[in-house]
C-alpha positions in Angstrom: 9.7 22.9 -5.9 11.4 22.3 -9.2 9.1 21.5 -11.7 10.0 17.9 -12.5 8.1 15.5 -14.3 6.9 13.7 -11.3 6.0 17.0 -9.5 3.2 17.2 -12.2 -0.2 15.4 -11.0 -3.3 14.6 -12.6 -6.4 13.6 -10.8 -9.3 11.5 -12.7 -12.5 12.6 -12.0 -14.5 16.0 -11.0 -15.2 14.4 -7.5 -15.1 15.9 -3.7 -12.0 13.4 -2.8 -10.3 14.2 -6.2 -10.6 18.0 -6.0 -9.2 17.9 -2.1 -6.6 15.1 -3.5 -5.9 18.4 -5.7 -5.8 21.4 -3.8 -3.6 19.7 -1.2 -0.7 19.3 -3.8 -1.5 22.7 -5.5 -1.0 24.4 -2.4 2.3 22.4 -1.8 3.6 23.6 -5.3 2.7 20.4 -7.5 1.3 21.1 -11.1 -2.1 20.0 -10.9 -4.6 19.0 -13.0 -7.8 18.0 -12.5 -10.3 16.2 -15.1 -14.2 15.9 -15.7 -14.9 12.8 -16.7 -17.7 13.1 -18.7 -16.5 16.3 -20.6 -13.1 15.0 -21.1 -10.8 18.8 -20.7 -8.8 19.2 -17.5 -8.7 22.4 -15.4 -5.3 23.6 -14.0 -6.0 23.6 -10.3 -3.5 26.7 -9.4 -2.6 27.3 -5.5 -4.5 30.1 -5.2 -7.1 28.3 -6.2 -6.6 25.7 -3.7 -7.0 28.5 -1.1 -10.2 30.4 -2.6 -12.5 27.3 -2.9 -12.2 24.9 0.1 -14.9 22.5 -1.5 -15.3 21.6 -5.0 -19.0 22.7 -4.3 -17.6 26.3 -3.8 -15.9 25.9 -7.3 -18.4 25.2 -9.4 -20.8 27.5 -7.6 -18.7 30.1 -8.0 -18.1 29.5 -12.1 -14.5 31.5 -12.0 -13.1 31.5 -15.1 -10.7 28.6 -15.9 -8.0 27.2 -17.5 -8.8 24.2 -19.5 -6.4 21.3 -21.5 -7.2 18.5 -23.0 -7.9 15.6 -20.0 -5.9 13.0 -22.8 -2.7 15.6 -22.8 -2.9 16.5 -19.0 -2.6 12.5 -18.4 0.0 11.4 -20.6 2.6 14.1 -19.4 2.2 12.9 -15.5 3.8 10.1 -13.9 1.2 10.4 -10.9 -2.0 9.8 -11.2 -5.0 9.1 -9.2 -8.3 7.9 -10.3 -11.3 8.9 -8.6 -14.6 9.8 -10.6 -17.8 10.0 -9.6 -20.3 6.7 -10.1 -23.6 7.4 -10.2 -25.3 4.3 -13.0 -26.8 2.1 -10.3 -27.1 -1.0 -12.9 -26.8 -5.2 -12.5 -23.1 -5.0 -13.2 -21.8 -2.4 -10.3 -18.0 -2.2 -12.1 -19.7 -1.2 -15.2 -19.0 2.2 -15.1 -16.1 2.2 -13.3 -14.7 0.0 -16.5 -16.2 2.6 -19.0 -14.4 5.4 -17.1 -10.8 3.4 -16.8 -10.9 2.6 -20.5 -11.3 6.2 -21.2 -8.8 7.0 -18.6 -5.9 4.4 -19.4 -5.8 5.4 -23.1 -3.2 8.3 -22.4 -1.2 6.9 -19.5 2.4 6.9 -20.3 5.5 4.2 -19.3 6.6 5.0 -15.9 3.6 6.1 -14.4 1.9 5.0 -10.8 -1.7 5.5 -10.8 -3.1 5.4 -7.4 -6.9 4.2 -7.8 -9.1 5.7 -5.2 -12.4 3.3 -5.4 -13.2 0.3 -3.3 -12.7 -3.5 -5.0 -13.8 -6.6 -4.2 -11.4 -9.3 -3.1 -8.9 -10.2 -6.3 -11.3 -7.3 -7.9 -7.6 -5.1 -8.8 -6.9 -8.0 -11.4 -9.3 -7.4 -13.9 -9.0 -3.7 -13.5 -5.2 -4.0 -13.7 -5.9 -6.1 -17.1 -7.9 -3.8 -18.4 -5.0 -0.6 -18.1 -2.8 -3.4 -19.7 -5.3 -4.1 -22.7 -6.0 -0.2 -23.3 -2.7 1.4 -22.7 -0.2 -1.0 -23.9 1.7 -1.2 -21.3 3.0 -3.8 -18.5 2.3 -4.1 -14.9 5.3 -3.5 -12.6 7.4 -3.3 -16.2 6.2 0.0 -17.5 3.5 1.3 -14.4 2.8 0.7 -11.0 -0.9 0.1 -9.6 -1.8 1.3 -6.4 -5.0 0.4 -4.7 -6.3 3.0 -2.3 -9.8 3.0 -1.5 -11.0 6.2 0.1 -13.9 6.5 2.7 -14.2 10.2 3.9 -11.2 11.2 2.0 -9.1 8.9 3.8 -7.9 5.8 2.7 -9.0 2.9 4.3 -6.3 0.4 3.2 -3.0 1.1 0.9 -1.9 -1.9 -1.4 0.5 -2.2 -3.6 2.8 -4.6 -4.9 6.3 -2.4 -5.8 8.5 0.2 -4.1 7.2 3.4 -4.0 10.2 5.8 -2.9 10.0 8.0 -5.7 6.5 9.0 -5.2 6.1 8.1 -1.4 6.6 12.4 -0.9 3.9 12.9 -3.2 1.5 10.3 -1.3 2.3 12.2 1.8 1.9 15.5 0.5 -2.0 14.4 -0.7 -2.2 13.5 3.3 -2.5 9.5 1.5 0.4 7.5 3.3 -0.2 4.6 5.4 1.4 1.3 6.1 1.6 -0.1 2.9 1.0 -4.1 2.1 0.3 -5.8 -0.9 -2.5 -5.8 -3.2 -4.1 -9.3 -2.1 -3.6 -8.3 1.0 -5.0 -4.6 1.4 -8.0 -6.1 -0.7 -8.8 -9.1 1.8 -8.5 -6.3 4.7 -10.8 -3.9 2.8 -13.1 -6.7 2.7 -13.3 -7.7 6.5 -13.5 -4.2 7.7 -16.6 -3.6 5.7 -17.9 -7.0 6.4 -17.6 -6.4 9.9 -19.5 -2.9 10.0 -22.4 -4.1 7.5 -23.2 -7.4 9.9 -23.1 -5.1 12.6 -25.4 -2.6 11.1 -27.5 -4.9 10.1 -28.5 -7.1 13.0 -28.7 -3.8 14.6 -31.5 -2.9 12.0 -33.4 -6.1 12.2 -33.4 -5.5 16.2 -34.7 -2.1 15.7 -37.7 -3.0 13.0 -38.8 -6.1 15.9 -39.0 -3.7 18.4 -40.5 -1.3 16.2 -43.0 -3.6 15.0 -43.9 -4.9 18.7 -44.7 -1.9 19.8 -41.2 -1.7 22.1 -38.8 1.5 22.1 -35.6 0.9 20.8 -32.2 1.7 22.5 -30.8 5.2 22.4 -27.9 4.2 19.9 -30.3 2.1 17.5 -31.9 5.6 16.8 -28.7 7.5 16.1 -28.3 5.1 12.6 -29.7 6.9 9.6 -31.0 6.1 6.1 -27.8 8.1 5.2 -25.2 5.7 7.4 -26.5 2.4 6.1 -26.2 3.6 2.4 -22.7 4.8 2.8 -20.6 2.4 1.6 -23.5 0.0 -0.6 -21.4 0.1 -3.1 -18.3 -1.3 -1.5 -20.4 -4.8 0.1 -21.9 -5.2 -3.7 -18.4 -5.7 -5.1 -17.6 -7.7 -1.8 -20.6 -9.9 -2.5 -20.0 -9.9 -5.9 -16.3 -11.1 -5.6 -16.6 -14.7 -3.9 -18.0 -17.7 -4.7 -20.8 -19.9 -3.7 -20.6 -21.8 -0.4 -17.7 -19.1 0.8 -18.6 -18.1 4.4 -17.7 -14.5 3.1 -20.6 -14.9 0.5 -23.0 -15.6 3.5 -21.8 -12.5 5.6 -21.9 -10.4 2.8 -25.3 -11.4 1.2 -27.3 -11.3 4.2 -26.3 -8.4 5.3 -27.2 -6.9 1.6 -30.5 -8.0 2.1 -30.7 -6.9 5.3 -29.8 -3.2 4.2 -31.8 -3.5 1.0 -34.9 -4.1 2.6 -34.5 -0.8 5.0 -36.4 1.2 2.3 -39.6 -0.6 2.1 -39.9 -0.8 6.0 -39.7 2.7 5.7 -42.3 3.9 3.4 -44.5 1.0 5.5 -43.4 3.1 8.5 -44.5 7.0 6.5 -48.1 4.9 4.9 -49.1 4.0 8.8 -48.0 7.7 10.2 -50.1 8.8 7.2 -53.1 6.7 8.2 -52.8 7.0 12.1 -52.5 10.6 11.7 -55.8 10.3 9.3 -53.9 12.4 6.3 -55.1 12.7 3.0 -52.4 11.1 0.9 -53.8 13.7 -2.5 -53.3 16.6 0.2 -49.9 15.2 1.5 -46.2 16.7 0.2 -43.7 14.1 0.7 -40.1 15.7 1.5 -36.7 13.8 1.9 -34.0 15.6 3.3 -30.5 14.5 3.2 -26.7 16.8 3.9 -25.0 13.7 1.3 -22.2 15.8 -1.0 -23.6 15.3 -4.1 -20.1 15.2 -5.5 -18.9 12.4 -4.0 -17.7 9.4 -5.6 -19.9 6.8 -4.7 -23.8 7.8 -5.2 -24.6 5.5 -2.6 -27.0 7.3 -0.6 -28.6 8.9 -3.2 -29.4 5.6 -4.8 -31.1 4.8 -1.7 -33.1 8.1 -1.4 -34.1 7.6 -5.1 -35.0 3.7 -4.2 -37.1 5.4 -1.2 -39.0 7.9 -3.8 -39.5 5.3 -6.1 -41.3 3.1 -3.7 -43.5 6.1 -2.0 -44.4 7.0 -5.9 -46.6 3.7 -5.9 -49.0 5.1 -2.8 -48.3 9.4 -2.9 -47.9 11.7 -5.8 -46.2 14.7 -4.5 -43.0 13.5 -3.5 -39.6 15.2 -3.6 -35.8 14.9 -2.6 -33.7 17.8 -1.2 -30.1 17.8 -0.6 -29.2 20.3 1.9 -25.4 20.6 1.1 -26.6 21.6 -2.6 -26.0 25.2 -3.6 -28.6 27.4 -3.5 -30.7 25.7 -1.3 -33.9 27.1 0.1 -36.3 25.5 2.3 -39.9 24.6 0.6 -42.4 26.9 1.8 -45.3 24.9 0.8 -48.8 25.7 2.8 -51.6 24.0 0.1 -50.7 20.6 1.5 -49.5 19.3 4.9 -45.8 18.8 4.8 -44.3 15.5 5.7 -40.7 16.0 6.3 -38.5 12.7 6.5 -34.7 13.1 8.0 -32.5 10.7 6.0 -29.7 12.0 8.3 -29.7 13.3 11.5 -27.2 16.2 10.8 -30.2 17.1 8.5 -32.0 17.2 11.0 -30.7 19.0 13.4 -29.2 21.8 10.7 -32.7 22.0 9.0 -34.3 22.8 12.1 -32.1 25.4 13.4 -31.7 26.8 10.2 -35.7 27.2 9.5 -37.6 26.3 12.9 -39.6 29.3 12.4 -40.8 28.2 8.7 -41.3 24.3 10.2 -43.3 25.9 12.8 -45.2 28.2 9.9 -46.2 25.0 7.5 -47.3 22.8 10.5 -45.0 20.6 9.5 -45.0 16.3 10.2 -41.8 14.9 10.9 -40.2 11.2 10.5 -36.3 10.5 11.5 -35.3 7.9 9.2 -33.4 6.2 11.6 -33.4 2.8 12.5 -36.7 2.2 14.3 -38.3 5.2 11.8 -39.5 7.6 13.9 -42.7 9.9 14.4 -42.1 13.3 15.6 -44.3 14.8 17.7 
């Protein structure tokens, strides 16, 4: 491939979907350059690279020694660029960051640029942000850059908007495994919307099902018990900007709003769920070693299930002491091997679960461990 200047691509943001956004076009040729967004240099993501270090995780793990530019210089000499950085502030405002880190971003862009933005938005959400490149960078909308808006949900987008012709980048979408039909902004924003909509009302009467026929006494149904901590916190992030984005009296609001509450309140019927194991089971709460478990990437760019495993902690820090929060997927992970304190482990995903526990049945079996799937109904092991 000739090196042109749209073969040369800059992704925004050390994050799991912007690294394989990446090493997809580095191993198809493209310049690439990849940049943290809180230390502000850009690395040179190289095809052999690409090849080494299937995860991001792998990368950093593996410190090799890189080449680093300035993240301002690596984004005003591309014409494609796609943002995607890592939240993590869980504040009031949920845009708030995502604002700090555009500002910062849109500072360097150059005329004749497309910049493919990889978060969710609520509905008419792209109008502000599209404002805000305008304010910092200078430049015009449609004039002097294209916006496209492409949230990503498992590295794959789950709606492509925008609202100009795209046939001089359409080979780069393709080669970043991106394309899809493509509709306008309003559009692609009102879809994104419903199809979120749509799965949290559905999770969450299926919750409030489960915690009645939890609380009754009654077993719940096979597929109410294959939902996780982990599944309802996936996308949090996405319905709080949905929420967020229409006005009082709108049906949407309703939809939305209940189904926030519904999801919000999961944690606290969960730690009432680990306090009556505690006492049924007659445990000492001062003799008791609280675990959560999770397999969440850590470099992902929403934080939405940690925010809920820290909302979790939190809440069990008012009745235990000892609590703590492991990651699974985190490098360099070991499996506690405490035996001073009975061990309560609780599964905030079932592939936790199940790689935990063939990875160290022996040691579960050792510390005489108690177990709680944070599912659904929240259930005792055992």
């Amino acid at each position: 491939m000739s090196r042109s200047t749209d073969s040369v691509i800059t992704v925004y943001g050390l994050s799991s979907e912007g690294y394989d956004i990446g090493a997809k076009l580095a191993s198809k040729g493209y310049e690439v350059y990849v940049v943290d967004e809180s230390l502000g240099t850009a690395m040179i993501l190289r095809p052999h690279m690409a090849a080494d270090y299937a995860h991001l995780s792998s990368l950093l793990a593996d410190e090799p020694l890189l080449d680093l530019k300035s993240g301002k210089d690596c984004i005003a000499k591309s014409k494609v660029l796609f943002f995607a950085p890592k939240l993590r502030r869980n504040e009031e405002d949920v845009l708030s960051e995502v604002k700090s880190r555009l500002s910062d971003f849109a500072k360097s862009i150059a005329p004749g640029s497309v910049i493919l933005f990889c978060l969710p938005l609520g509905i008419t959400g792209s109008r502000e942000i599209i404002e805000r490149i305008e304010h910092v960078s200078g430049l015009s909308r449609e004039k002097e850059f294209a916006f496209v808006y492409l949230p990503l949900e498992n590295g794959k987008p789950t709606v492509f908007g925008c609202d100009k012709r795209l046939d001089d980048y359409f080979s780069t979408i393709e080669a970043a495994g991106l394309s899809m039909e493509i509709s306008r902004v309003s559009r692609a924003e009102l879809v994104h919307a419903q199809k979120l909509l749509s799965k949290y009302a559905a999770l969450a009467s299926t919750f409030e099902a489960a915690k009645r026929l939890t609380m009754s006494g009654s077993d719940s149904p096979r597929e109410y018990k294959q939902i996780f901590a982990d599944d309802l916190g996936s996308s949090l992030y996405d319905l709080k900007l949905v929420v967020e984005s229409v006005e009082t009296g709108d049906p949407m609001l309703y939809l939305g709003s209940g189904s926030l509450k519904s999801v919000e309140g999961y944690s606290r019927f969960l730690v009432e769920r680990i306090r009556e194991l505690v006492k049924s089971r007659d445990l000492k709460a001062s003799r008791l070693k609280i675990t959560l478990f999770t397999d969440t990437d850590p470099l992902e760019m929403r934080g939405d299930k940690i925010i809920m495993a820290r909302s979790v902690s939190e809440r069990l820090r008012d009745f235990f002491s000892d609590i703590d929060y492991l990651n699974i997927m985190k490098e360099g992970f070991t499996f506690p091997m405490g035996i001073e304190k009975t061990n309560l482990m609780v599964f905030l995903s079932g592939s936790a679960e199940q790689k935990l526990t063939e990875l160290y049945e022996d040691q579960i079996n050792m510390t005489k461990s108690q177990v709680i799937r944070a599912n659904l109904p929240v259930e005792f092991v055992g």
